[in-house]
C-alpha positions, -999 to +999 in steps of 0.1 A: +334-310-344+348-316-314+363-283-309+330-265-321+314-284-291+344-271-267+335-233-280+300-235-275+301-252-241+327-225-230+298-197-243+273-210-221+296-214-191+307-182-196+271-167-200+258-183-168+290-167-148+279-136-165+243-145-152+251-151-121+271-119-120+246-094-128+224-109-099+246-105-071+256-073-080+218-057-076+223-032-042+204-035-012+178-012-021+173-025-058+166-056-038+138-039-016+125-016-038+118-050-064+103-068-031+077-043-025+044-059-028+022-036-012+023-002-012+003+023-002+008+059-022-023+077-013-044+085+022-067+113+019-098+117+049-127+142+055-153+138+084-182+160+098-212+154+122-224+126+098-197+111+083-160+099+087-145+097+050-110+074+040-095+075+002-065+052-003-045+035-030-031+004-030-003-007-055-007-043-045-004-080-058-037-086-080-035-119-056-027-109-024-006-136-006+017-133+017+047-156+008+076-141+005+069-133-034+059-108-054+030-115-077+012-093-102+010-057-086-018-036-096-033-003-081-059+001-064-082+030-051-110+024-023-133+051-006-148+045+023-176+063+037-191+053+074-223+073+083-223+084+122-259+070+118-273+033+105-303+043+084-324+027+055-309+046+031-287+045-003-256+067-013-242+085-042-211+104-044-185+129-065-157+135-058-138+166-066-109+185-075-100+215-092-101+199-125-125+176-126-151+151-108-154+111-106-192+102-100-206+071-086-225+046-064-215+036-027-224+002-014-231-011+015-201-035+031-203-072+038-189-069+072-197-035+093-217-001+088-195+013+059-204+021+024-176+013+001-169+024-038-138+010-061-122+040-081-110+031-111-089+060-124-081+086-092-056+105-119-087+109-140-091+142-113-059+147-100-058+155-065-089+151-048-107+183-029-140+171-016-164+143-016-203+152-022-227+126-007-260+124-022-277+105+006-318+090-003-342+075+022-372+072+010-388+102-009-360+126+008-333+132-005-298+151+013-268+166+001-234+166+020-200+185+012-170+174+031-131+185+026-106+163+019-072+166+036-040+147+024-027+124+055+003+122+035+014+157+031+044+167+048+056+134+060+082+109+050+072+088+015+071+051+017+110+047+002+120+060+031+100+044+055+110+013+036+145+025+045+141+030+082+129-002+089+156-019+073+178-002+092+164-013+119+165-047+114+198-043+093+219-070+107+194-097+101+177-090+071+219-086+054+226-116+066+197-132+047+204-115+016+241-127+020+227-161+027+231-195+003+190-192+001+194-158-010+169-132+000+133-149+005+111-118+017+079-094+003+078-058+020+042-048+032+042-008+031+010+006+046+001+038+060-021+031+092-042+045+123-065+031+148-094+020+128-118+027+154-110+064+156-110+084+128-087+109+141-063+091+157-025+096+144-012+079+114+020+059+110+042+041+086+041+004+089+062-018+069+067-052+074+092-080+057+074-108+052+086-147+044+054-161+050+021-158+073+038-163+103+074-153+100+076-114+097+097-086+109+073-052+111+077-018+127+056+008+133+072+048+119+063+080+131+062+095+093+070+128+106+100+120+131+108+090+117+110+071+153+102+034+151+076+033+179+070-002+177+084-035+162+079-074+161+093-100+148+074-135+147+080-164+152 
């Protein structure tokens, strides 16, 4: 009996070394790429005289929270549509591609002048084209065509920016990953412009975050791939 124990104990040491193994030997960017938590894989916009136009996805935690884990990611696809003009009025929209249409309702925001729509399934039309706005006020009724343009086209994808910012702050965030508290940290991948004006140039911004106040973030130029601006806090 004795000697069955002495087997069996051996087994499980041995399968825990094994364990242990097969953990530290994941790479660097296995390690990243399993920290992403957010990450945005879609930007397309469209404006004219009465409208300024955002589509993005979101794969995202289903909780969003930053620390230092990631959660249950799902995606995510919002369009936002803010009239040039504040009027009494309700919204409709499709939007296109060459293959097919998604229809629906836009409501009005909690917090500012926008008018906001969840898309359930973007693949459901492929790549989008344009966005038709049905706009009602009253008894009239107006209808608006706007192209859509991929932000995204053309530029470095989100691995990559990923990439470049560890790079940047390669010594430091190695020597976490090497440390006895092991790697602690959820990557924030987002593809950003001044918010305030609609046609102001887009970056990369990807951040690693331990918590709501420690971070490490840069901001890419997606088409240079020059980190233009960084921070680390605290």
């Amino acid at each position: 009996m004795t000697k069955k124990i002495i087997i069996v104990v051996s087994a499980l040491i041995c399968c825990l070394f094994a364990f242990a193994a097969c953990k530290e030997s994941k790479t660097t960017d296995e390690i990243l790429q399993e920290s992403v938590s957010s990450r945005q894989t879609a930007c397309y916009t469209g404006a004219d005289e009465n409208f300024d136009i955002t589509l993005s996805t979101l794969s995202q935690e289903e909780a969003f929270i930053a620390d230092g884990k990631v959660g249950n990611v799902v995606n995510r696809t919002t369009l936002v549509v803010k009239p040039d003009e504040i009027k009494d009025a309700q919204y409709k929209f499709s939007l296109e591609s060459e293959s097919g249409k998604i229809d629906g309702t836009l409501s009005k925001n909690v917090l500012g002048s926008a008018y906001i729509a969840d898309i359930s399934d973007l693949s459901a039309v492929g790549t989008p084209v344009r966005l038709v706005i049905t706009e009602t006020e009253g008894e009239e009724t107006q209808e608006y065509t706007i192209e859509l343009a991929d932000k995204m086209a053309d530029v470095i994808d989100s691995d990559e920016a990923v990439k470049t910012a560890y790079e940047y702050y390669k010594q430091q965030l190695d020597a976490e990953i090497a440390s006895e508290d092991g790697w602690q940290r959820e990557i924030f991948v987002r593809y950003v412009n001044d918010r305030k004006d609609s046609e102001s140039k887009y970056y990369w911004y990807v951040a690693f975050v331990a918590d709501r106040n420690d971070d490490m973030s840069v901001l890419i130029d997606p088409a240079t791939k020059e980190i233009v601006n960084s921070r680390v806090r605290p």
